[in-house]
ZAMARGU-4260 file (C-alpha; in steps of 0.2 Angstrom, whole numbers, plus 5000, padded with zeros to 4 digits):
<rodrens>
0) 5273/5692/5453 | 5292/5690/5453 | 5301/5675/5456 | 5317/5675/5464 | 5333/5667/5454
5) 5347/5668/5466 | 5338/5655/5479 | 5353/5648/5489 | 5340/5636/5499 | 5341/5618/5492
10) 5328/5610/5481 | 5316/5599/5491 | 5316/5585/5479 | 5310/5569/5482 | 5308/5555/5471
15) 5324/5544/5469 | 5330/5542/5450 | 5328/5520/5454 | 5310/5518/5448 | 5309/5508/5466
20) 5317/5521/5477 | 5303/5532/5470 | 5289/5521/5478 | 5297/5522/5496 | 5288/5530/5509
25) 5297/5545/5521 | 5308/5539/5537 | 5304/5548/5551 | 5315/5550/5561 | 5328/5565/5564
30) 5345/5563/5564 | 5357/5568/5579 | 5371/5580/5576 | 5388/5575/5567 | 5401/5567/5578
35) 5418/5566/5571 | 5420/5550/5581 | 5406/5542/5568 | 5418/5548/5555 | 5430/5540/5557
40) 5431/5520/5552 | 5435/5509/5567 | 5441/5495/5554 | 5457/5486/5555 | 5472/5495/5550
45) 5486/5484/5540 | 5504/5485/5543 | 5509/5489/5526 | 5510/5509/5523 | 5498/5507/5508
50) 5486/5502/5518 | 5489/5516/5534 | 5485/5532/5522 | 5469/5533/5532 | 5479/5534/5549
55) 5490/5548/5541 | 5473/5556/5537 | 5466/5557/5553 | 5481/5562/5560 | 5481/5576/5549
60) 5465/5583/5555 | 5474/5587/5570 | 5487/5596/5564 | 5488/5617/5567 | 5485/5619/5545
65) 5469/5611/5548 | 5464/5618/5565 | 5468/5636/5557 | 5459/5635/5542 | 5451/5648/5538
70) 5431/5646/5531 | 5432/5635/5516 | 5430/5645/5499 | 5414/5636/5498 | 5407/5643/5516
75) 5410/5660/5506 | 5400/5655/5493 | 5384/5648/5502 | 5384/5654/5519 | 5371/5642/5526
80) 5384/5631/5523 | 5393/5641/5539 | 5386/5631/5553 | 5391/5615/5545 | 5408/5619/5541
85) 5419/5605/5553 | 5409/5593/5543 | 5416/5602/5527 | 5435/5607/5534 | 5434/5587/5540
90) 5427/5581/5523 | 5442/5591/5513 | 5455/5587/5525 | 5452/5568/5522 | 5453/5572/5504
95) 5469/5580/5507 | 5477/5565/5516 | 5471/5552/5505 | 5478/5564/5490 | 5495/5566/5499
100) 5497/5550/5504 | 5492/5541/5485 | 5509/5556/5480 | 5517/5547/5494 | 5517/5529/5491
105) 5511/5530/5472 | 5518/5544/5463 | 5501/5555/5462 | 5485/5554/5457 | 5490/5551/5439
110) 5500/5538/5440 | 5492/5530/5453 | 5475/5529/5438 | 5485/5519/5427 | 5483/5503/5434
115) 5476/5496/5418 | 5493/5497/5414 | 5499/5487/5428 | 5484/5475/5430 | 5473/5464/5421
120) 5484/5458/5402 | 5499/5469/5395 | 5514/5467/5385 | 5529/5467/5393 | 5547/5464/5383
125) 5541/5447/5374 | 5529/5442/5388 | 5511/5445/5389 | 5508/5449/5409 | 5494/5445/5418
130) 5493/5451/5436 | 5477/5450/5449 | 5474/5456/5465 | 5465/5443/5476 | 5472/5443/5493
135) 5460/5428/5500 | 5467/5415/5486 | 5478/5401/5494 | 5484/5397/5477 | 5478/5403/5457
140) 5481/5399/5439 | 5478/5408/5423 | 5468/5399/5411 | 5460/5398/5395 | 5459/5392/5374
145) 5480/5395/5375 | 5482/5381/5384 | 5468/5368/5385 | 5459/5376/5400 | 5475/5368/5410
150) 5477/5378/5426 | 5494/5368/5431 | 5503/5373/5417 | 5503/5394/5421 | 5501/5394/5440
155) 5503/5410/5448 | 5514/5420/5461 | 5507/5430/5476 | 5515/5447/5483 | 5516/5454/5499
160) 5502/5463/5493 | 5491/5450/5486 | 5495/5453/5470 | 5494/5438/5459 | 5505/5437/5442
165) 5511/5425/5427 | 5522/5428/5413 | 5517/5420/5399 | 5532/5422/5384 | 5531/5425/5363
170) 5528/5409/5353 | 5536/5410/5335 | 5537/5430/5338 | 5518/5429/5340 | 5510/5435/5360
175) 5507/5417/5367 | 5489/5423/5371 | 5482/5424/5354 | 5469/5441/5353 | 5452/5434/5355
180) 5456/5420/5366 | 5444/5416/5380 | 5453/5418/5398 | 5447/5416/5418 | 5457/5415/5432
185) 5455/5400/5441 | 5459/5403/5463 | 5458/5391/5477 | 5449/5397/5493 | 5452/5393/5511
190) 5443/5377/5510 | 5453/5369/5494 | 5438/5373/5482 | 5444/5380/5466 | 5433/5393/5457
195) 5434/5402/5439 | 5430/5419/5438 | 5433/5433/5424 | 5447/5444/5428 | 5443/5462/5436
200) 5452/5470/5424 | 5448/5464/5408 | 5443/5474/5392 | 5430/5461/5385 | 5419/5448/5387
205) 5406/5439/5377 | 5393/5426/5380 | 5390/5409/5371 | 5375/5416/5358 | 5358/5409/5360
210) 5364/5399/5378 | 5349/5402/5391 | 5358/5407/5408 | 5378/5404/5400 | 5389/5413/5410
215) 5403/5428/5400 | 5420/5423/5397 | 5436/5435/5396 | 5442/5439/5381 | 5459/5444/5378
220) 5457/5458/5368 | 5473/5464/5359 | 5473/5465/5340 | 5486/5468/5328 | 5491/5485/5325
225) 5482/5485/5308 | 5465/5480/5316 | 5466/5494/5330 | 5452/5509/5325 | 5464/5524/5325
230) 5455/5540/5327 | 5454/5552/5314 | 5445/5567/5322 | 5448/5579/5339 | 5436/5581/5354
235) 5425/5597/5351 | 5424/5610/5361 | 5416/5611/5378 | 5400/5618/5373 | 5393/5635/5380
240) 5377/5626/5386 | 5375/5604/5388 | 5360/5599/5376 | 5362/5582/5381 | 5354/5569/5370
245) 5352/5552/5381 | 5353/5539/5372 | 5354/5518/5374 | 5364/5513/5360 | 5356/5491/5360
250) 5338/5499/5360 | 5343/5511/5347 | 5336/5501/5331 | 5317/5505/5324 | 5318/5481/5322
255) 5315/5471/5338 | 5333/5467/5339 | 5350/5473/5348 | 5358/5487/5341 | 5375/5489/5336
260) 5388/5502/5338 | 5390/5503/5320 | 5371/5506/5316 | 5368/5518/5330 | 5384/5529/5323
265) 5378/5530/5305 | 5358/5531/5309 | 5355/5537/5324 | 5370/5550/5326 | 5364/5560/5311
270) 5348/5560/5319 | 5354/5569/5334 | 5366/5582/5326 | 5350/5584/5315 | 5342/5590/5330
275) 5354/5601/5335 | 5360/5592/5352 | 5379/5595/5356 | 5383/5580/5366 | 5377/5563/5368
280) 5378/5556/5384 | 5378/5534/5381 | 5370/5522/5393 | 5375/5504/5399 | 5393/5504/5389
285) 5401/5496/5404 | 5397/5476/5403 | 5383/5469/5409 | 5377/5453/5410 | 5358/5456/5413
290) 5353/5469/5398 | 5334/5472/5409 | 5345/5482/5422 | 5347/5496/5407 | 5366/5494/5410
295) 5366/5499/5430 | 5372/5482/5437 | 5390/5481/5429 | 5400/5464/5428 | 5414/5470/5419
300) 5421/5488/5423 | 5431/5489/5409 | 5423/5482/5396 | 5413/5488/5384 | 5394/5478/5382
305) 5398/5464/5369 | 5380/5464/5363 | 5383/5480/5353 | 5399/5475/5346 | 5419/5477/5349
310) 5429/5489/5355 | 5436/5493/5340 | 5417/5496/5334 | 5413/5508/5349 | 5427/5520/5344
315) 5423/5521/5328 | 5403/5528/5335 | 5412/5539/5347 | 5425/5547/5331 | 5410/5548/5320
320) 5402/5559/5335 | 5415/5570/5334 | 5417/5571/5318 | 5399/5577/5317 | 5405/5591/5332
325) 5396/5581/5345 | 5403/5577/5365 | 5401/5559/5372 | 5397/5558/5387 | 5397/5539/5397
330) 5384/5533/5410 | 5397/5527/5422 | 5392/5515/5436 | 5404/5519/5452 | 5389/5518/5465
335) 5388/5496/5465 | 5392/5481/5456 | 5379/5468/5449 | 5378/5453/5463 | 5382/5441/5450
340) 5396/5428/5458 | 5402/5418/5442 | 5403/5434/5426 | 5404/5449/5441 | 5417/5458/5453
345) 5406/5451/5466 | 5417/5434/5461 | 5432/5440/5470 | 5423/5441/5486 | 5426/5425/5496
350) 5419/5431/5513 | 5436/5439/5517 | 5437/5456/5529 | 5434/5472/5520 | 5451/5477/5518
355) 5454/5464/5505 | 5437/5465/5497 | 5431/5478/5483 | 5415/5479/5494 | 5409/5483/5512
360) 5405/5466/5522 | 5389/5465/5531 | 5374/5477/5529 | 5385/5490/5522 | 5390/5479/5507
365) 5376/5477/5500 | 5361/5489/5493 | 5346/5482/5498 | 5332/5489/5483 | 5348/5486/5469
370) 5350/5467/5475 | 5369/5474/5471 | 5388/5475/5482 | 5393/5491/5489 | 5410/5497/5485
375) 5423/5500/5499 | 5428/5518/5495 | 5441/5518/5508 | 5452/5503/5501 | 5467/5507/5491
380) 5464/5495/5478 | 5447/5501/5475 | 5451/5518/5473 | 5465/5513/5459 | 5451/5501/5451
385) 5439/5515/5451 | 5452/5532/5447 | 5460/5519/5434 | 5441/5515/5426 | 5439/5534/5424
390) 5454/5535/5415 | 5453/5521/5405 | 5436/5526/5395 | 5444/5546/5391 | 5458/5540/5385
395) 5456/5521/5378 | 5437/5528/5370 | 5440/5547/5371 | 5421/5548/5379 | 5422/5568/5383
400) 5417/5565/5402 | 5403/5556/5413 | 5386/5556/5421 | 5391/5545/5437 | 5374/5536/5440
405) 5367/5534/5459 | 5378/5550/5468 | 5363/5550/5481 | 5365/5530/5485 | 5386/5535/5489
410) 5385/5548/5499 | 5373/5542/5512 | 5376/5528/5523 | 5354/5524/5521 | 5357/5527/5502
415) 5341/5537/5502 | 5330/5522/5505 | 5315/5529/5513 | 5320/5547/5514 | 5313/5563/5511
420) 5325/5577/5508 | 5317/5594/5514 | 5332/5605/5508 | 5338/5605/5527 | 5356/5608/5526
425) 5356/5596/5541 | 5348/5583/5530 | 5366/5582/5521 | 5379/5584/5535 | 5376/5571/5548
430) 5383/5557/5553 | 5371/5547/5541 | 5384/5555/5526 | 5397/5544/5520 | 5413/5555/5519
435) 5425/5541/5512 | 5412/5540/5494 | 5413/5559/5496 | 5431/5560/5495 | 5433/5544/5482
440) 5419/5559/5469 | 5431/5573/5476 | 5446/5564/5468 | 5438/5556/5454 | 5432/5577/5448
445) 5450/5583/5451 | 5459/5567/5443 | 5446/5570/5426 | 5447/5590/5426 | 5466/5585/5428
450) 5467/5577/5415 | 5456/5585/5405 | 5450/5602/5408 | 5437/5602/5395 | 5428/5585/5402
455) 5410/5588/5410 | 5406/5578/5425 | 5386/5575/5429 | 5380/5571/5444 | 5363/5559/5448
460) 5358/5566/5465 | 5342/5566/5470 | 5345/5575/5489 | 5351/5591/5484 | 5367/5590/5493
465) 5374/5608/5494 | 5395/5609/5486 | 5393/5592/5472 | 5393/5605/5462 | 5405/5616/5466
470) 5426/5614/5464 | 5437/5603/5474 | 5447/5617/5476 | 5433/5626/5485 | 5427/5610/5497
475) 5416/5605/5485 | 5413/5588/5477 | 5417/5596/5461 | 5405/5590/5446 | 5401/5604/5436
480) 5382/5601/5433 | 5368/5590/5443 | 5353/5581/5435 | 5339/5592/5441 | 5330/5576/5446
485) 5310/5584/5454 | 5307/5593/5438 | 5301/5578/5429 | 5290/5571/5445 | 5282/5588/5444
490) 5275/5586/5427 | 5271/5567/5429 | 5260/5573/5445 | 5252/5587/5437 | 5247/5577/5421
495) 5240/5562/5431 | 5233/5570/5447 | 5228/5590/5442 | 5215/5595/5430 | 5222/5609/5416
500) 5210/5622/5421 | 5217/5619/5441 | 5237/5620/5436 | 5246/5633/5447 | 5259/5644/5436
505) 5267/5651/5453 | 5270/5632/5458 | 5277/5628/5440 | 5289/5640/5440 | 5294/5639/5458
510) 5299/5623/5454 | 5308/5626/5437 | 5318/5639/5448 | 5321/5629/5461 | 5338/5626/5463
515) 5356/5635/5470 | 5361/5646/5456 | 5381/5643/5463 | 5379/5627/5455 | 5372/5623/5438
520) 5360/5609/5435 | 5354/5601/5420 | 5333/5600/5416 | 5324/5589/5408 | 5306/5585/5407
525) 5307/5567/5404 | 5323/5552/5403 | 5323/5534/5402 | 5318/5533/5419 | 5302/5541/5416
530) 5298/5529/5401 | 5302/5511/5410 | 5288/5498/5411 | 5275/5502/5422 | 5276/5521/5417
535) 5274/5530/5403 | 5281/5543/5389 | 5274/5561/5392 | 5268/5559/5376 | 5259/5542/5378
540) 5254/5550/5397 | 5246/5565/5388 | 5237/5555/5370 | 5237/5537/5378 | 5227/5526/5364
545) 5222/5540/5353 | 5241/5539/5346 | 5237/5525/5338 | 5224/5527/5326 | 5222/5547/5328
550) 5242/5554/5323 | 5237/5556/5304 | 5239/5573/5297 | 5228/5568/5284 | 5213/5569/5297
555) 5206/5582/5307 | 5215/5581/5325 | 5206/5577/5341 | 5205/5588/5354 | 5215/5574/5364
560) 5229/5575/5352 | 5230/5595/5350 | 5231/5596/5368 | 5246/5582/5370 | 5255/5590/5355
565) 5252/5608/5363 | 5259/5602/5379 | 5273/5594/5374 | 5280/5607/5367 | 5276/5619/5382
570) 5282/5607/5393 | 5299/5603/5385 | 5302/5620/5381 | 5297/5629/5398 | 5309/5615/5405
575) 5323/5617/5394 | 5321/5637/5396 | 5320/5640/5414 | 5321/5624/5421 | 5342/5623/5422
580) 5359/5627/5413 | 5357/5614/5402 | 5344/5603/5395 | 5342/5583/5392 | 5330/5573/5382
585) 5331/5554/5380 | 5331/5545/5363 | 5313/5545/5355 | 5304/5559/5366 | 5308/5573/5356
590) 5297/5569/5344 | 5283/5560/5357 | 5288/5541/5356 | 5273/5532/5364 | 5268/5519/5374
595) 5283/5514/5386 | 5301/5503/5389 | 5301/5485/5392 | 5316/5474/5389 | 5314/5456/5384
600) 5311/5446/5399 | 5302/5430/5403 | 5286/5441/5408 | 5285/5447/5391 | 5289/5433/5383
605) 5308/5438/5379 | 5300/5450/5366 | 5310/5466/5360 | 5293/5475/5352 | 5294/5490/5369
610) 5314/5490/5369 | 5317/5499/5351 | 5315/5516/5344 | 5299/5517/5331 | 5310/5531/5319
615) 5297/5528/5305 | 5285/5536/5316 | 5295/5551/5314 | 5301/5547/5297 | 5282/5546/5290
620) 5277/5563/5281 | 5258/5561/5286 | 5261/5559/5305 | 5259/5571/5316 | 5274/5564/5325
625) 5287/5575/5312 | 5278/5592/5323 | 5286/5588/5340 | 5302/5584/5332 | 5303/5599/5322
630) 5298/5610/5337 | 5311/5599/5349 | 5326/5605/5334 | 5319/5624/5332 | 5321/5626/5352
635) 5337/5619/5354 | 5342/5629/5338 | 5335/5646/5345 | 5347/5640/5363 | 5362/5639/5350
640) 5358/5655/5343 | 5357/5665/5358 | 5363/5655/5373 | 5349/5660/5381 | 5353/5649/5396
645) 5367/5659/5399 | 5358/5674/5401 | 5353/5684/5416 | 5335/5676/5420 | 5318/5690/5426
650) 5302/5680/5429 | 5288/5694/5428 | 5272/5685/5429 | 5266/5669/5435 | 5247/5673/5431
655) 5237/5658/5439 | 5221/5666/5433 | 5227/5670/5416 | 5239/5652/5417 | 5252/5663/5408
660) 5271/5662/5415 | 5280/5678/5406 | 5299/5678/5409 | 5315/5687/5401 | 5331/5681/5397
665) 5342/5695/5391 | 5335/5704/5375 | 5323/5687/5375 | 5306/5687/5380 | 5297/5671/5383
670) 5278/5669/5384 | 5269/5654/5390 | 5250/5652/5390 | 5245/5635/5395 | 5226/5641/5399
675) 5216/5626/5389 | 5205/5639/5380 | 5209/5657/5382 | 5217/5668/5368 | 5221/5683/5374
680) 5223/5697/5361 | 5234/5714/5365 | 5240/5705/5382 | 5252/5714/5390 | 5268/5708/5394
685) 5284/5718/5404 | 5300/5720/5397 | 5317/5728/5402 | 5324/5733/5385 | 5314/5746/5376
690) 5314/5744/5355 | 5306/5733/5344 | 5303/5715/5346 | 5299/5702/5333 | 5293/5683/5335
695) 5310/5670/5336 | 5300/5655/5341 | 5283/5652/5341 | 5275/5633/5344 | 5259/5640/5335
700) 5269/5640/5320 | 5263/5627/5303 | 5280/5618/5305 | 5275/5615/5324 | 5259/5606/5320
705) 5250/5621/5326 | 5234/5633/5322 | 5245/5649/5311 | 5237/5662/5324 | 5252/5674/5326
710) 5260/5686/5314 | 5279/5681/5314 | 5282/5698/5304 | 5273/5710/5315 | 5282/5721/5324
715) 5280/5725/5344 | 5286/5742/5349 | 5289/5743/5368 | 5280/5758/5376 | 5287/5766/5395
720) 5280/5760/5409 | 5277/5770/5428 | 5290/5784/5433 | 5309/5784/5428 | 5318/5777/5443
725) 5304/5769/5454 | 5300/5749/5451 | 5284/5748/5460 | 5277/5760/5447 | 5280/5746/5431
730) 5272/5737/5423 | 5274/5718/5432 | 5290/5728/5439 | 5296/5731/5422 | 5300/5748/5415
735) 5296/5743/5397 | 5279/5733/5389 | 5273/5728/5373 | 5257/5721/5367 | 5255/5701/5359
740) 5244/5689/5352 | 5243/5674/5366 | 5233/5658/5359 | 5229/5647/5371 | 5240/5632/5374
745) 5255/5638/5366 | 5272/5649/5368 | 5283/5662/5359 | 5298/5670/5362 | 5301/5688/5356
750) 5317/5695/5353 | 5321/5712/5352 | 5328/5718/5335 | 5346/5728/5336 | 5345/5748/5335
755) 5357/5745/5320 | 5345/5733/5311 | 5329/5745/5314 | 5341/5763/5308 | 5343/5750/5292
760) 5325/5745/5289 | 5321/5763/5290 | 5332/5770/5277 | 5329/5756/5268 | 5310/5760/5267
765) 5301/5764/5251 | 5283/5772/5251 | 5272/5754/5246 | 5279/5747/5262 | 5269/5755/5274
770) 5252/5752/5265 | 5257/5736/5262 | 5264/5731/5281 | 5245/5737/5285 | 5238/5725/5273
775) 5247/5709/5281 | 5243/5716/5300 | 5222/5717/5291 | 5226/5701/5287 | 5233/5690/5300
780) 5219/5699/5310 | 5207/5692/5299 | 5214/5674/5300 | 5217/5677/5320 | 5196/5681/5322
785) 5193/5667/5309 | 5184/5680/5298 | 5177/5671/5281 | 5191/5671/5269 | 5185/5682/5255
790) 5182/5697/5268 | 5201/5703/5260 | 5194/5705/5243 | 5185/5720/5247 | 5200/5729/5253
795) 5209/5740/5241 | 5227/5736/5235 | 5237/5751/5237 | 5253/5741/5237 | 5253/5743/5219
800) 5251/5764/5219
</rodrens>
């Protein structure tokens, strides 16, 4: 059979990335048609004209431009999109307004992202300038080591804005803040209580080492010049195709310990170039005081995790990247802040309305399965905290874009708690979407593609919303790729709940190809969510106990290892190949880590033994680890060769009886046989080019850990299939075919050999060539039907006439 490509129907993916979303059961309940009223926040507009750029919005909705519109570019695009297209025109025109107003009142969308430059520390003619924006503060003072933890000596002014700001001049031609120093900001609150918190916009911050339960302090980072990490080598290229290589930069390290920048750069980067991955996408670089949360409940936006190291110490692992022609890619966390009062952004909130908060109040404030604050999307300030964040890690870091983490949770008003998304458009556009999140990802895409054109954005949705992936320009949301997050639960539910033998190739590929080809995704079988405690590795899912005493290449495999090797491969190649237009593996499951992640915690006794990376595994010659790690580089080397994901994609048999998924990507041909004990000799397979085909890739391979059953220098001449002209009379509904050698559990891809390289072969032929090309086909199919090995001494050797 032949699967379609060009679905334009949304995957129905269910299980939410949070490992506790995924255990939620469906709402049902339907949800009513959109009402613009719903919209359109009821909340308190202030006098100043900062704060009325919502006003000017809706007012704008109303105006003849918007009324006219024509059909958004992204209606063209997706025409099921038609029906929901006020939602759309209403969606982009609050983008528009809040776009024209930040020109307005702020100068554009640039300047208004460099408030880093304006908030938080910075040197000003002889002063080091501190400014805060806490509206609710009846009084604040800046203290710190400068000046004894004595708030009275460097009180603070408040704008009209509330804006808070102190001056603090040279001493001896030396910043009066010396760089390293330990800083809060000390406010009173309506009741005369005065608190200490970390500043919002601060660079770093460190905790007292080996202090259960101390709280971070701000550090005022600024050294010298001669102490700053200048950067030595340019961003590479955007690459043709993402092969993303997640990685978590404190776990990194094969000891039970916290990782540093500067031993992930110099060990672990060569491991991924190695590999041939092109980008490496970071997690939990943004602060964060609880390291179990894997980096998603942030403290401090702007600085970088001080259990790793300095600042200083993360640009140096992001220009050695580079230097080695690998992207970075940061996990940025814009969908809630850590809870945390004392070390957090949450700090700043003092019961105050919304308008003078970073978060919602209420409900809507606060995520209920995250324990975590809700940013208020629609606040000025937030939107220059959050553009300006963006900004920050390009250019401060020179990160080569983002993966924004928990898209779903911002664009719904439910957050995806208890919802099953069934690919209904409705599903999306309702009055259950939060258009002001929408708008705040609409401006974050143009303000990074702005910037820099190169800059990939990522997208962690787990609905499916039709238009993230498509341009602002269009009505879209405008990342450029989405994780393609029901692939992974696919393999987990096959592995644990369907027998080998029972494994449906229709449903496999249905869901590989289930996805809107207007709007590229990236696959992967498996990422760190699928590794936490409580779960398992693929690996470790498919060998369990046996990888601990049964790995040795020294020792005849068991059959529980040959199969988890076998699938492994199948299942992250078949993923990679047909799954999406990129690919993604996380740190350690390219070569089959085991067992699971656990960070230290008092359950486990604070131990680090499940939150490291065991690279000796891989490293050891004897283990059969080194087979999945050498297949994991041959298959994203065969995807830099050819760009295969680039290429027009023909599925032409999903065999359920035969378990066999055949499919075509240009000149390629890829050929899957997951039956657990079948080898098909002379099977068929459809092509479209005719010519001569030879092996590219082939799992089976001795590199690969596997059995040596097919000839790599055999050549497969394609033979016609059915009449000129009529499809139905193909082979599989190709006109082409050619016949291979399919061992059971494994996978080859074929490619087909220029007309210019066979015209050189041929002439290039002398007359022992064909005698002996017979000889090695007698062979191979002697070691393919396990014939006894001296059967080739009775054959004459006419190579040497």
């Amino acid at each position: 059979m032949e699967v379609a490509i060009a679905s334009s129907v949304c995957p129905a993916i269910s299980p939410c990335s949070s490992s506790k979303e995924r255990q939620q059961q469906p709402l049902r309940s339907s949800l009513g048609p959109l009402r613009r009223s719903t919209l359109v926040s009821g909340q308190k507009i202030m006098a100043d004209p900062r704060w009325n750029f919502h006003r000017s919005v809706i007012k704008a909705v109303k105006t003849e431009e918007h009324v006219a519109r024509e059909d958004l570019p992204v209606v063209r695009v997706d025409p099921l999109l038609a029906p929901h297209q006020d939602h759309l025109k209403y969606r982009f025109s609050q983008y528009e307004g809040r776009k024209k107003a930040i020109e307005k009142y702020e100068g554009g969308l640039e300047k208004f992202s460099l408030g880093f430059q304006k908030f938080g520390f910075n040197y000003e003619d002889g002063y080091i300038v501190y400014r805060e924006w806490a509206p609710p503060a009846q009084a604040a003072q800046l203290i710190g080591d400068f000046n004894n933890w004595d708030g009275w000596s460097h009180p603070m002014e408040k704008d009209k804005y509330g804006v808070w700001s102190v001056r603090i001049p040279d001493v001896d031609g030396k910043p009066g803040i010396p760089h390293g120093s330990r800083v809060k900001f000390r406010m009173q609150r309506g009741d005369g209580q005065w608190i200490d918190r970390i500043p919002a916009w601060i660079k770093y911050a460190t905790v007292e080492a080996g202090k259960m339960g101390a709280s971070y302090d701000g550090i005022l980072w600024n050294p010298p010049e001669d102490q700053r990490y200048k950067f030595e080598h340019p961003r590479p290229p955007k690459p043709v195709v993402p092969r993303i290589y997640e990685a978590h930069v404190g776990m990194s390290s094969k000891e039970p310990c916290v990782a540093s920048y500067i031993d992930f750069a110099d060990n672990v980067l060569p491991r991924i170039k190695s590999n041939n991955y092109n980008t490496v996408q970071l997690m939990a670089v943004m602060e964060h005081s609880y390291y179990a949360s894997f980096g998603y409940h942030v403290t401090n936006f702007f600085g970088v995790s001080s259990r790793s190291g300095t600042p200083e110490e993360l640009k140096y692992l992001i220009d050695r990247a580079h230097s080695l022609g690998l992207r970075v890619l940061m996990d940025v966390v814009h969908s809630h802040a850590s809870n945390n009062i004392k070390d957090g952004l949450n700090g700043f909130d003092l019961g105050q309305q919304t308008q003078e908060s970073y978060f919602h109040t209420g409900d809507r404030g606060y995520h209920k399965l995250w324990d975590s604050r809700l940013f208020n999307y629609n606040n000025w300030e937030v939107e220059r905290f959050l553009l300006s964040n963006l900004r920050w890690w390009l250019e401060e870091y020179q990160f080569d874009g983002f993966r924004f983490d928990g898209v779903t949770s911002m664009l719904y008003h439910h957050h995806g708690i208890h919802m099953s998304f069934s690919g209904r458009y409705r599903d999306y556009f309702s009055e259950a979407s939060d258009v002001d999140a929408a708008v705040y990802l609409m401006l974050a895409n143009e303000l990074v593609h702005t910037l820099y054109p190169d800059a990939t954005t990522i997208a962690e949705d787990v609905s499916g919303m039709p238009t993230l992936g498509r341009p602002v320009s269009e009505g879209g949301v405008g990342f450029d790729y989405r994780l393609a997050m029901g692939i992974p639960d696919t393999w987990i539910k096959l592995l644990k709940e369907v027998a080998d033998e029972h494994w449906s190739m229709a449903e496999i590929a249905s869901t590989l190809l289930n996805r809107r080809y207007t709007e590229k995704a990236i696959a992967y079988a498996e990422s760190h969510d699928q590794s936490l405690v409580g779960d398992k590795t693929l690996a470790f899912m498919l060998m369990d106990k046996e990888m601990y005493a049964g790995m040795s290449a020294l020792q005849e495999q068991s059959i529980i290892i040959e199969r988890g090797i076998a699938l492994h491969k199948m299942i992250h190649f078949l993923t990679m190949a047909l799954g999406g237009d990129g690919y993604l593996n996380f740190m350690g499951n390219e070569f089959g880590h085991p067992e699971w992640i656990d960070f230290p915690r008092e359950g486990n006794k604070w131990s680090y033994d499940k939150c490291r990376r065991q690279w000796d595994l891989v490293d050891t010659d004897h283990l059969r680890y080194k087979f999945m790690n050498e297949f994991d580089k041959a298959m994203n080397a065969l995807e830099e060769k050819y760009h295969f994901l680039t290429l027009p994609l023909i599925v032409s048999s999903t065999h359920d009886k035969d378990k066999v998924i055949v499919f075509e990507r240009g000149d390629l041909v890829f050929v899957f046989n997951f039956h657990p004990e079948t080898t098909y000799e002379g099977y068929k397979i459809g092509c479209d080019l005719p010519g001569k085909y030879k092996i590219a890739l082939d799992s089976d391979a001795f590199d690969f850990g596997g059995r040596v059953r097919v000839g790599h220098d055999v050549d497969h001449f394609t033979s016609p299939e059915g009449i000129p002209g009529r499809p139905e009379t193909n082979f599989n509904n190709r006109p082409s075919s050619f016949l291979v050698l399919s061992p059971a559990r494994t996978c080859q891809v074929y490619f087909k050999v220029p007309k210019d390289a066979v015209q050189s072969e041929e002439e290039n032929e002398d007359v022992s060539q064909p005698a002996a090309s017979v000889l090695q086909l007698i062979s191979q199919s002697a070691a393919q039907k396990e014939l006894p090995f001296n059967f080739m001494d009775d054959i004459p050797d006419f190579s040497q006439d």
